[in-house]
C-alpha positions in Angstrom: 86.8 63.3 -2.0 85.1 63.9 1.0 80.9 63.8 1.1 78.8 65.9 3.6 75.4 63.9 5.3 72.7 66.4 5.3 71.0 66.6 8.7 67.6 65.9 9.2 66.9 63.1 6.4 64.4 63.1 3.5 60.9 65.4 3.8 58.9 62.5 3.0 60.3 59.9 5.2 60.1 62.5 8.2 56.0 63.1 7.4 55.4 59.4 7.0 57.3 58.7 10.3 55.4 61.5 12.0 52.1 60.2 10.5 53.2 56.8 12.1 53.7 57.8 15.3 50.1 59.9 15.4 48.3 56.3 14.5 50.3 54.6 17.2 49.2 57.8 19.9 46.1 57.8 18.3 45.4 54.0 18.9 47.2 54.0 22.0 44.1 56.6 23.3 41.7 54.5 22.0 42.9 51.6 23.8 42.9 53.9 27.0 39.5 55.1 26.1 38.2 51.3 25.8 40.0 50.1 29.0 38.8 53.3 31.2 34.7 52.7 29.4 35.4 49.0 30.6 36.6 49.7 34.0 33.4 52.2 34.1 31.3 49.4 33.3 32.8 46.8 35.3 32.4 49.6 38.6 28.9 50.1 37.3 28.2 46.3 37.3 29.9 45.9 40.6 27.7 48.7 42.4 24.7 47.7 40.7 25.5 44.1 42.1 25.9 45.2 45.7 22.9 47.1 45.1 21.3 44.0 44.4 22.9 41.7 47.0 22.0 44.5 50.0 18.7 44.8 48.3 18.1 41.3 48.8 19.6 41.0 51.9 16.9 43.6 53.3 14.2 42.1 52.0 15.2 38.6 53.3 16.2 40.2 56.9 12.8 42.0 56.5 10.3 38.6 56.1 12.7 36.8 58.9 12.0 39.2 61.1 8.5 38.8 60.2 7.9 35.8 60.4 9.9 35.6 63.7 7.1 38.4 64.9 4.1 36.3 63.5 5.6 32.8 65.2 6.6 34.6 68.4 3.1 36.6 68.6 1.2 35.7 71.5 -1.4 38.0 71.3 -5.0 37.1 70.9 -8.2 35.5 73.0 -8.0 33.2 75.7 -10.6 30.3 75.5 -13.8 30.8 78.2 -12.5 27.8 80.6 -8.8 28.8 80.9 -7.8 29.6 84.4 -6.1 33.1 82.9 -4.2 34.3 79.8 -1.4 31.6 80.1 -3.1 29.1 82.4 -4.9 26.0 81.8 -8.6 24.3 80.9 -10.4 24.6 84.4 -12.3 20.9 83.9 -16.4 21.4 85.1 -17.0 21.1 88.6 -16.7 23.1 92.4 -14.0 22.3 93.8 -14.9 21.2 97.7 -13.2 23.0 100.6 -10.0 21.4 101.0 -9.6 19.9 97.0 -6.1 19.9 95.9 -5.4 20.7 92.3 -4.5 18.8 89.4 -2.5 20.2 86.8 -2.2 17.8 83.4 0.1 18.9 80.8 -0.3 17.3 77.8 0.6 17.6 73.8 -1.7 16.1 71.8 0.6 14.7 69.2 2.4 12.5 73.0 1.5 9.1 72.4 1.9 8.5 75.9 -0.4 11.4 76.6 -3.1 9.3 74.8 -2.3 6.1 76.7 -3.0 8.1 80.1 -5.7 9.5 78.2 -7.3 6.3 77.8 -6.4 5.0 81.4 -7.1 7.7 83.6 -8.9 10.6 81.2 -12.4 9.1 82.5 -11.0 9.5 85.8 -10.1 13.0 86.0 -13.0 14.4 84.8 -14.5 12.6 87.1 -12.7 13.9 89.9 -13.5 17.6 88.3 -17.1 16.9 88.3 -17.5 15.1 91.6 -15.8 18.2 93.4 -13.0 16.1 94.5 -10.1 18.0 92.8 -9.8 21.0 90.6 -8.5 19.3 87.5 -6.5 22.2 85.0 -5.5 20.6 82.0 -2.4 22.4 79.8 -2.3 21.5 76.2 1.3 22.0 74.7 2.7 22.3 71.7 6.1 21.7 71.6 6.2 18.6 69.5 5.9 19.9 66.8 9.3 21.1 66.3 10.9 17.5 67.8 8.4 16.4 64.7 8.8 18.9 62.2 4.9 19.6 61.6 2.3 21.8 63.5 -0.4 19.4 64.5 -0.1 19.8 68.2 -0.6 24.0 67.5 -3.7 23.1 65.2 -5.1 20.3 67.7 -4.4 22.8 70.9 -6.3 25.8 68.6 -8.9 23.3 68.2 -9.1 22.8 72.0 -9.5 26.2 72.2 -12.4 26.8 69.8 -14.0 23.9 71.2 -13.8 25.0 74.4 -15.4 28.3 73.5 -18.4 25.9 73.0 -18.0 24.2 76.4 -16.7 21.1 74.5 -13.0 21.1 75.5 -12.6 17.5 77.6 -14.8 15.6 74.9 -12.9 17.3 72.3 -9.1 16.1 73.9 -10.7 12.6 74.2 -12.0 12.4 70.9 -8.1 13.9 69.0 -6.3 11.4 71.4 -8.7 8.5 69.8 -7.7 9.6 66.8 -4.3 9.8 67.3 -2.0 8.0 64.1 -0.4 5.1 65.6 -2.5 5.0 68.6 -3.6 1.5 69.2 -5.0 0.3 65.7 -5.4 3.8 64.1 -3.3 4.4 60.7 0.0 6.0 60.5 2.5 6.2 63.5 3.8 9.0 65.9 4.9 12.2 63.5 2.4 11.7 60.7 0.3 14.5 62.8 -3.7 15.1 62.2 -5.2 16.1 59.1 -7.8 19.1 59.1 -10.6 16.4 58.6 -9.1 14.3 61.2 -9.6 17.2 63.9 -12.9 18.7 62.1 -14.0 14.6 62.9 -13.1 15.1 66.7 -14.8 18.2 67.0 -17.7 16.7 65.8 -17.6 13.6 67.8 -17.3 15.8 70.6 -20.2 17.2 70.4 -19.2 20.9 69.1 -22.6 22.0 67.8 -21.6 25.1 65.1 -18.9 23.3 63.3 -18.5 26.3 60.8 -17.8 28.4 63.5 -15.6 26.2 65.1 -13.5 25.6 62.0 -13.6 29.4 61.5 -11.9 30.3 64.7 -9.3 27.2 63.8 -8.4 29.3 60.6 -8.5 32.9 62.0 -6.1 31.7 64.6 -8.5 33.2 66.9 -6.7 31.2 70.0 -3.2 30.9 68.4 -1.5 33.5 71.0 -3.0 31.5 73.9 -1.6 28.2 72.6 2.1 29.9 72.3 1.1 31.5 75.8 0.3 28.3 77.4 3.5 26.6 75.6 5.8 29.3 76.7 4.7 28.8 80.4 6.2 24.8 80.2 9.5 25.8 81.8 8.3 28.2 84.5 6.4 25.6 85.2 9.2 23.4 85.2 8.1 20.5 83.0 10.0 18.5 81.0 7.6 16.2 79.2 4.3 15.3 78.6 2.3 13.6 80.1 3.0 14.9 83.8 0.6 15.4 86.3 1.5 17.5 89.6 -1.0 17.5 92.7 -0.9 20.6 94.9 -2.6 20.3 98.4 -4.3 23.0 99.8 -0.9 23.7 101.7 0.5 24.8 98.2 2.9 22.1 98.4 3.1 20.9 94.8 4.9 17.4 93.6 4.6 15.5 90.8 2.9 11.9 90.5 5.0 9.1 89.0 5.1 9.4 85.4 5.1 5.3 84.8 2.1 5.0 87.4 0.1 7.5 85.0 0.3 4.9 81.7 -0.9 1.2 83.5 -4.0 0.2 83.4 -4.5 1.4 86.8 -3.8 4.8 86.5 -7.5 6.3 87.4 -7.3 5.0 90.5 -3.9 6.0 90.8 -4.9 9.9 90.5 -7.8 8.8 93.0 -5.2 7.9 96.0 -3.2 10.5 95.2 -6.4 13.1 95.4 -7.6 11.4 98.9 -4.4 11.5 100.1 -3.1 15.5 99.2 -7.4 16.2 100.5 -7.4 18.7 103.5 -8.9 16.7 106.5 -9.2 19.6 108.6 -10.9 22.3 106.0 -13.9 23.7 107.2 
């Protein structure tokens, strides 16, 4: 006896297998739906991130550049005794017919700047005073990035504002007394000047309106000049500190001999040199 299969199956298995295969389409968009929402987010969190990033980036670019402008701005006054925007301290005194010049560059944080300061300081200004030479003094600056602080800018800004008080030569004797390391003086060479330290000079020197004097220190009145004079090192074409160059009245300049400027005899070294480089024949 033959039996006959009816096509399509039972009704109710046929709905319940539809009904399964909804759920599995059904979940199978959800799943979509939560992977596209977390792809969203994950672009959103990737933008906002760059966002972020650039937004930091700018801001950091934006304080480098100015501080770069603030530590490379060499505007501002130029102390009463300089001999121009960039030059050096013109030491008191007229120059006689036929005076060479002396030009000292110096950093006050050199601690063989303050040896020559001790052995021939006396002897320069003297020199100035007497009409013998004309005695331009440079103060530099650039030890303190070989010493990682800024006490040869604040000593040299102190220079400055003492000068504008006519006290710049008693001021540089008094900071290289005081000089950490120097001879029996606390500290050693990097330790750099406190405020109170250069306040103390200033008012050993002789600087009569302290408060203005420390004013002009915090304003970074002379700031710009100190960067000016610093910046004119290599056109000048020295290498370290302290040298001395003598230029006759021929314009011929050369520069003394560096170990000559630390003995004990070094005055009377920069007073042969000066007698010898003096123009015989001025009128």
């Amino acid at each position: 006896m033959s039996s006959k299969k009816r096509p399509g199956g039972h009704p109710a298995r046929a709905g319940q297998a539809e009904d399964v295969a909804e759920a599995r389409r059904a979940k199978a968009a959800a799943l979509r739906q939560r992977e596209l929402a977390r792809q969203r987010r994950r672009r959103v969190v990737l933008v906002s991130s760059a966002v972020v990033v650039v937004l930091v980036l700018v801001a950091t670019i934006a304080v480098l550049v100015a501080r770069e402008r603030r530590d490379d701005d060499t505007a501002g006054a130029t102390p009463p005794s300089a001999t121009g925007p960039d030059g050096g301290y013109l030491l008191a005194g007229q120059p006689a017919a036929g005076a060479p010049t002396l030009d000292v560059w110096l950093d006050y944080q050199c601690p063989y700047c303050a040896r020559f300061e001790a052995a021939a300081g006396a002897a320069a200004r003297e020199l100035a005073a007497s009409g013998q030479a004309r005695v331009v003094v440079h103060t530099l600056s650039f030890l303190d990035e070989n010493l990682g602080n800024d006490s040869s800018t604040r000593s040299a800004e102190g220079a400055a504002a003492a000068d504008a008080q006519g006290r710049f030569a008693q001021y540089t004797e008094e900071v290289f007394a005081r000089q950490p390391g120097f001879e029996d003086n606390d500290g050693s060479e990097g330790d750099g000047y406190t405020d109170e330290q250069l306040r103390a000079a200033a008012e050993a020197a002789g600087v009569s309106d302290l408060d203005a004097w420390q004013q002009a220190v915090e304003d970074d009145v002379y700031l710009g000049y100190v960067r000016r004079v610093q910046q004119s090192m290599a056109e000048a074409g020295v290498e370290g500190t302290p040298t001395v160059t003598i230029t006759p009245a021929d314009g011929s300049t050369r520069t003394l001999e560096a170990g000559r400027l630390l003995d004990a005899g070094a005055g009377d070294y920069l007073r042969e040199q000066v007698a010898q480089a003096t123009a015989t024949d001025a009128p």
